[in-house]
C-alpha positions in Angstrom: 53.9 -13.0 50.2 54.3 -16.9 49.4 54.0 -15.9 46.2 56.3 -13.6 45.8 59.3 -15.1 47.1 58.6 -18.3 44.8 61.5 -18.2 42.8 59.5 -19.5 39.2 57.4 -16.3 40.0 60.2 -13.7 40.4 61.0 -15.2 36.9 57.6 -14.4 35.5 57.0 -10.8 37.4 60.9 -9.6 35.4 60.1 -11.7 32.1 56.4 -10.1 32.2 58.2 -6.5 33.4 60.6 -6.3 30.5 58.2 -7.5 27.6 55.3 -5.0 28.8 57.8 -2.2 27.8 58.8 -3.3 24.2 55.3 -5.2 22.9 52.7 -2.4 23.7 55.8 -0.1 22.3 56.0 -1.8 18.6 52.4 -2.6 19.2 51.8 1.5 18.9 54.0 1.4 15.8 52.1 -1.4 14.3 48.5 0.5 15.1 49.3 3.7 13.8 50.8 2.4 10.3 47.4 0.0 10.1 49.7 -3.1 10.3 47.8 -4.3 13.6 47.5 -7.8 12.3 51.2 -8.1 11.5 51.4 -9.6 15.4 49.4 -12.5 14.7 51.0 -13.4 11.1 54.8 -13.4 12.9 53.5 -15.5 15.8 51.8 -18.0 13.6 55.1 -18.4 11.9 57.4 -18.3 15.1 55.3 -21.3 16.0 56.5 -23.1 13.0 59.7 -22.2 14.4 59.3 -23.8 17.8 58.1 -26.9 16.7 61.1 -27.1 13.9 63.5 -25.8 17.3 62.0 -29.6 18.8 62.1 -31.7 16.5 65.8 -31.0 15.3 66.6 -30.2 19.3 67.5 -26.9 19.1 66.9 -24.1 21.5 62.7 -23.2 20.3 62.3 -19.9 20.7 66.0 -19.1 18.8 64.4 -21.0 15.8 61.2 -19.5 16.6 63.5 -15.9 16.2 65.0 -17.2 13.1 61.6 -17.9 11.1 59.9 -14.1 12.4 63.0 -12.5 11.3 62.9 -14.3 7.8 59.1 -13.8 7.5 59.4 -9.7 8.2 61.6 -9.5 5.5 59.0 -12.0 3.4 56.5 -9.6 4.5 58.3 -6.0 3.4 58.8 -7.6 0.2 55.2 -8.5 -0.5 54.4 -5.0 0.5 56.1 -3.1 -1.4 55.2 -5.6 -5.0 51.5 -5.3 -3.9 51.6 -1.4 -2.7 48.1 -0.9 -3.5 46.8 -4.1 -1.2 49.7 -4.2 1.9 47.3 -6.6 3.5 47.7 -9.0 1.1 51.6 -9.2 2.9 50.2 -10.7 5.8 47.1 -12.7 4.6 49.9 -14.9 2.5 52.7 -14.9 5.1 50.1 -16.3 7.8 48.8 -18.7 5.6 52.0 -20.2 4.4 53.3 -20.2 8.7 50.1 -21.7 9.6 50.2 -24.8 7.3 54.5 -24.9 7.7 53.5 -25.3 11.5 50.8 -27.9 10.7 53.2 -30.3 8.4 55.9 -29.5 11.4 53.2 -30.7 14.0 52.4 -33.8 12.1 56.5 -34.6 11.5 56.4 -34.9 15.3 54.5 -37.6 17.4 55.3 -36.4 20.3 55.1 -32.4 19.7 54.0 -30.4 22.6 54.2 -26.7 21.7 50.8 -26.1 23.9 53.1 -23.5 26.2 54.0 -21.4 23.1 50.4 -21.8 21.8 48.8 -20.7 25.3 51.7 -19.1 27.3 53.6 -20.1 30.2 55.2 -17.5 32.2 55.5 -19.6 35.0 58.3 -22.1 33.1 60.4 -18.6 32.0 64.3 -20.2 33.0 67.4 -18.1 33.0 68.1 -18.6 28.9 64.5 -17.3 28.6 65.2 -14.4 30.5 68.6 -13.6 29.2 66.8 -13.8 25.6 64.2 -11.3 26.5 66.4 -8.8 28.4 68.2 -9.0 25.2 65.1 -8.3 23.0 64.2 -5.1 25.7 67.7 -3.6 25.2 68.1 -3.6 21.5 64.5 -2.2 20.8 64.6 0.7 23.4 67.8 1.5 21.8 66.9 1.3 17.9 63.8 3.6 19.4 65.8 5.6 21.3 68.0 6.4 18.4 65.6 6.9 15.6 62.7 8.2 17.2 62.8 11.8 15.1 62.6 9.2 12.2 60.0 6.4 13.6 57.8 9.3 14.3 57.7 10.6 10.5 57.7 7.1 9.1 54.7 6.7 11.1 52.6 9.5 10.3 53.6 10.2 6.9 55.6 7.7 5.2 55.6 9.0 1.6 57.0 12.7 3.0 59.5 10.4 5.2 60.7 9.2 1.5 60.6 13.1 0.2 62.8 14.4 3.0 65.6 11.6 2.0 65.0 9.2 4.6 66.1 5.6 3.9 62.5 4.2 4.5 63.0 0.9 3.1 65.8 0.6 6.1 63.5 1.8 8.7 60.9 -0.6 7.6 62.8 -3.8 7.4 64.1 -2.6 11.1 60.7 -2.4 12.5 59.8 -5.3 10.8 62.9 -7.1 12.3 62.3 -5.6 15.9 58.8 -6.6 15.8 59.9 -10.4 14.8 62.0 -9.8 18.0 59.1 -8.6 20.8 57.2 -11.5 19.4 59.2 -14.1 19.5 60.4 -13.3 23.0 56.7 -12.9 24.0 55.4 -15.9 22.9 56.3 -18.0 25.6 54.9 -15.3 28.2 51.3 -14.5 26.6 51.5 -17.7 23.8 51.4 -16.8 20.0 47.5 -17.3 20.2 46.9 -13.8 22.8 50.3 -12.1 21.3 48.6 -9.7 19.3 46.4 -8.5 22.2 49.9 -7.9 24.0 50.6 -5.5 20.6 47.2 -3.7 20.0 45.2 -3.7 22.9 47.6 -1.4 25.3 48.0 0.9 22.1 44.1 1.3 21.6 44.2 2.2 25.4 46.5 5.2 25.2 45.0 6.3 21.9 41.8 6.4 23.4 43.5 8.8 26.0 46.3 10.5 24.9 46.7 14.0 23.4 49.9 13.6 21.4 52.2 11.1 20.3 54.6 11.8 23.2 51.8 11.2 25.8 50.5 7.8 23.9 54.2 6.4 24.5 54.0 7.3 28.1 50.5 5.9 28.4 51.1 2.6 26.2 54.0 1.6 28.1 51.8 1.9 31.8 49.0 0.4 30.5 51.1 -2.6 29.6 53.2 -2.6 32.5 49.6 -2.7 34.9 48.3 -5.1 33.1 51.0 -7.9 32.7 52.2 -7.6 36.5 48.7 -7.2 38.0 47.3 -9.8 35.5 50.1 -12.4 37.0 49.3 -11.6 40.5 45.5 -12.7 40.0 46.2 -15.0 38.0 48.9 -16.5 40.8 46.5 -15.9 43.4 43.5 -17.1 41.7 45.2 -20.0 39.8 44.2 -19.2 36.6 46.3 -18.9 33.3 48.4 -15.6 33.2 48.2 -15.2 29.6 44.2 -15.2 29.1 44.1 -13.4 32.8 46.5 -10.9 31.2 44.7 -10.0 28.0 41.3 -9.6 29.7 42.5 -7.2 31.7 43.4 -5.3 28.9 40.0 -6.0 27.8 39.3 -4.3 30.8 41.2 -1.6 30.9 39.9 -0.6 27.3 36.6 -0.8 28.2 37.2 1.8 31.1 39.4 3.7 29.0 36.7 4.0 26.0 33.9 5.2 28.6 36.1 7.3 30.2 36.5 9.3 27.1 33.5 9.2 26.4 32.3 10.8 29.8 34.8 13.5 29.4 33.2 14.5 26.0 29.8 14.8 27.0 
């Protein structure tokens, strides 16, 4: 109960809250459309980000923002020159945000960007919070909205383009809301484990779910259990939330595999 009235902790248990909903959300997105490892390539590249938002003493993460944005767009740009190798999109994008952040780090003596690398929930402040509150409301809404057209894009992107839907919109926006979960999770999970935050919950409900409706459902519980019961033992236990966080998805996708697999035989 200490715990819970600790006010760095309330913090951490509504940042955590919030950012369950909207990264295991866009995570499901990402999965289905085989763009898993787009996660990792924005965090690598948010990072540069941070460590520009020190050295020029500007608010981190909103520099952090800045470069994900910019390097979705880089990234739908890529993709649609190299149609027949997407991957190649993120293989170059990663590369060029991973040696960005490495002349950044050496520009800086003193650059300590180990909370963004590793997570750390517990140093959320009010800014952080207003930030990621902000990131919650304008993706549940751009989903809310275009669901009917997320769900074709999805599935079947070349009859999304047949029926007249604007695809190259639609993918720039979940490009640009994916820069935006990411960015806003980076300090909660760090830009090392955000991916896990993406693509383990959405394995989880695939592995269980009957229809796309039921794999929303599941891939939003799944990462709600696991970020607030991850930062309880990880409180309790004093161990890092992030890495307590992602192996409980770990976890949790073990049980769900074997579960399935019990119910088939």
């Amino acid at each position: 109960m200490d715990l819970l009235s600790a006010e760095f902790f309330q913090r951490a248990l509504i940042g955590g809250a919030l950012i369950a909903v909207t990264a295991p959300l866009m995570g499901l997105f990402l999965v289905l459309r085989r763009l898993a490892m787009i996660g990792d390539t924005l965090a690598h590249v948010s990072i540069a980000g941070v460590a520009l938002g020190f050295l020029i003493n500007v608010y981190p993460v909103a520099v952090g923002l800045l470069f994900a944005i910019l390097a979705s767009f880089a990234i739908e740009i890529l993709r649609r020159t190299y149609r027949s190798y997407a991957e190649l999109s993120i293989a170059i994008i990663m590369s060029g945000g991973v040696a960005l952040a490495s002349l950044l780090f050496t520009m800086g003596k003193n650059l300590n960007i180990t909370s963004y690398l590793f997570g750390s929930i517990y140093t959320l402040d009010r800014t952080d919070l207003i930030v990621i509150a902000g990131v919650t409301v304008i993706v549940l809404t751009m989903v809310l909205l275009h669901k009917k057209e997320l769900f074709l894009l999805t599935f079947d992107e070349d009859a999304a383009a047949v029926s007249g839907l604007p695809v190259r919109y639609f993918n720039i926006m979940l490009s640009i809301l994916t820069a935006l979960v990411i960015s806003a999770s980076i300090k909660i999970v760090g830009a090392l484990l955000v991916s896990a935050l993406l693509t383990i919950p959405a394995a989880c409900s695939l592995t269980l779910s009957r229809s796309f409706k039921q794999a929303v459902v599941l891939v939003v519980i799944i990462g709600e259990v696991a970020v607030l019961a991850g930062l309880w033992v990880a409180g309790v236990a004093n161990l890092a939330p992030g890495g307590t966080i992602v192996m409980l998805l770990i976890v949790i996708l073990a049980v769900s595999v074997s579960v399935k697999r019990i119910l088939r035989a």
